[in-house]
C-alpha positions as CSV (number, residue, x, y, z in Angstrom):
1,X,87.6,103.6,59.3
2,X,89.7,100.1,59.8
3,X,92.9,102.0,58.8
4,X,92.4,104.7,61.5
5,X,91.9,102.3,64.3
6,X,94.6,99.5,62.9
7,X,96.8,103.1,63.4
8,X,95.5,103.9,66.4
9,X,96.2,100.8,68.2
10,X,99.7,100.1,66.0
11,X,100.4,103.6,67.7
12,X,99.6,102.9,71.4
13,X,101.0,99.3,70.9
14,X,104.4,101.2,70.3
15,X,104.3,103.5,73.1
16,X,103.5,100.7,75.1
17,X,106.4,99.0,74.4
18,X,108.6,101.7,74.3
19,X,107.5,102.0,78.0
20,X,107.7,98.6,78.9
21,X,111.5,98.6,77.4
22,X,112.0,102.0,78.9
23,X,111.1,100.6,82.7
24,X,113.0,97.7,81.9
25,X,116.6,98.8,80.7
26,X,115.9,101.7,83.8
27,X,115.6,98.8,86.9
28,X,118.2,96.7,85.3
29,X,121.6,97.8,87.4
30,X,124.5,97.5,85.3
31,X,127.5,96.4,86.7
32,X,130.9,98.7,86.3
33,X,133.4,97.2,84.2
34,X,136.0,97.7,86.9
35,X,134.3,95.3,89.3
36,X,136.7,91.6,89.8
37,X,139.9,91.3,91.0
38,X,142.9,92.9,90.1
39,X,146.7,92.4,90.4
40,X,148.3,96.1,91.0
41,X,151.3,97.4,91.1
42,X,152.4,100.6,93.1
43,X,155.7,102.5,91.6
44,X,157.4,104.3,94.1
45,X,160.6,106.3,93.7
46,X,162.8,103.3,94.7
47,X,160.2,100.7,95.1
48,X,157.2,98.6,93.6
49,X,154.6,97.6,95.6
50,X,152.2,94.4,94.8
51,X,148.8,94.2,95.8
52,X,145.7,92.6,94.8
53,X,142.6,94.8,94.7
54,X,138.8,93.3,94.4
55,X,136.5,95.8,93.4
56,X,132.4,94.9,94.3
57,X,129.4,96.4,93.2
58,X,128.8,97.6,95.8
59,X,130.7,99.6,95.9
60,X,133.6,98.2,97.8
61,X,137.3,97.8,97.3
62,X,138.9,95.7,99.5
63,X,143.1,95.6,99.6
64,X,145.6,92.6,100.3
65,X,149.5,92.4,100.0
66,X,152.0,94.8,101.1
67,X,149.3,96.1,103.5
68,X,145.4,94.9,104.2
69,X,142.7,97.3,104.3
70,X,139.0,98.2,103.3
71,X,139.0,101.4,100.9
72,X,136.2,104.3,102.3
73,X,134.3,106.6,99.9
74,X,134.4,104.3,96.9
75,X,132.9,105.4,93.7
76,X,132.9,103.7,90.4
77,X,131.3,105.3,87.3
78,X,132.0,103.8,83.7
79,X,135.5,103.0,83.5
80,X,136.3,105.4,86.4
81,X,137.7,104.5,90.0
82,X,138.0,106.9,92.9
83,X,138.9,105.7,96.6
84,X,140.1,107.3,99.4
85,X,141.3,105.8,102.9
86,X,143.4,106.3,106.3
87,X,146.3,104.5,106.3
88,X,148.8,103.4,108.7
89,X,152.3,101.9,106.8
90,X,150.3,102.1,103.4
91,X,153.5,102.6,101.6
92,X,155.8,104.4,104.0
93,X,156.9,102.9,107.3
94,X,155.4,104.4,110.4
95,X,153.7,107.2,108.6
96,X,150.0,107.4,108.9
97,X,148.6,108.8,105.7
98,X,145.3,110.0,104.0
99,X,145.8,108.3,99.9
100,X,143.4,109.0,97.2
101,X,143.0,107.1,94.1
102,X,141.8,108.4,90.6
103,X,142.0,105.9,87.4
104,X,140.4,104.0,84.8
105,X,139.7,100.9,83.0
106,X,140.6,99.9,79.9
107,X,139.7,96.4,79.1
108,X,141.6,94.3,81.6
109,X,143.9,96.9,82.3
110,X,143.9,99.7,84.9
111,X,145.8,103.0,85.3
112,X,145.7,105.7,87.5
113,X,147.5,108.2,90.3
114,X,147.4,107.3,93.8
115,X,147.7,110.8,95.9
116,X,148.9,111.4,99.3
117,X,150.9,113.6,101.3
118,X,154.0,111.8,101.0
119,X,153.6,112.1,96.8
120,X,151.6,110.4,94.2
121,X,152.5,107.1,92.8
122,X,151.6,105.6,89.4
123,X,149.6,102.7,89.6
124,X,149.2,99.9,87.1
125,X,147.3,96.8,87.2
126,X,146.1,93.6,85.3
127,X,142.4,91.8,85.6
128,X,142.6,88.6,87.1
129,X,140.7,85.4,85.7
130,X,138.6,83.9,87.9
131,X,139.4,80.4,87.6
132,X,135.6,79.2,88.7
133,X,134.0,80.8,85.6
């Protein structure tokens, strides 16, 4: 009789914790890998264009350098980035232009195609350190 109810409880003990684990890993919110900052690079036909990219959580992609803008319809998933935004003089001088951006992360390095209706570009970029960790 001691061996049934030592089973019993070692049984619901286990599905306990597997619960407890199970709520657990589900509220915890894992950040994306491809959240920081970034140094990118924008190859053009003739030209290369520099900007920095930071990435949040929330998600939100903000851009400086050759131009300044917050990125709309953000979503990364895993290693994957996709952005879109309205631009004025994104890459092309008085031309207002709809871009979309599909890539992915590799480590500390980022790849991917940036779309509009001018072309698409390559884009490369590097992780920056943040020098306050």
């Amino acid at each position: 009789m001691i061996n049934f109810w030592s089973s019993v409880v070692s049984t619901n003990l286990k599905m306990l914790l597997v619960f407890f684990f199970s709520v657990a890993l589900i509220s915890c919110e894992i950040e994306p890998i491809s959240v920081g900052t970034w140094e990118v690079q924008i190859q053009a036909e003739n030209a290369s264009y520099s900007f920095t990219w930071i990435l949040t959580s929330e998600p939100e992609l903000r851009v400086t350098g050759s131009g300044n803008f917050v990125a709309e319809e953000v979503e990364l998933s895993g290693s994957r980035i996709n952005w879109s935004a309205e631009r004025y003089d994104f890459l092309l001088p008085g031309i207002s232009d709809r871009v979309n951006f599909n890539g992915t992360v590799s480590g500390d390095q980022l790849a991917g195609t940036l779309f509009s209706q001018q072309g698409n570009y390559t884009v490369t970029g590097k992780r920056l350190v943040d020098s306050g960790n």
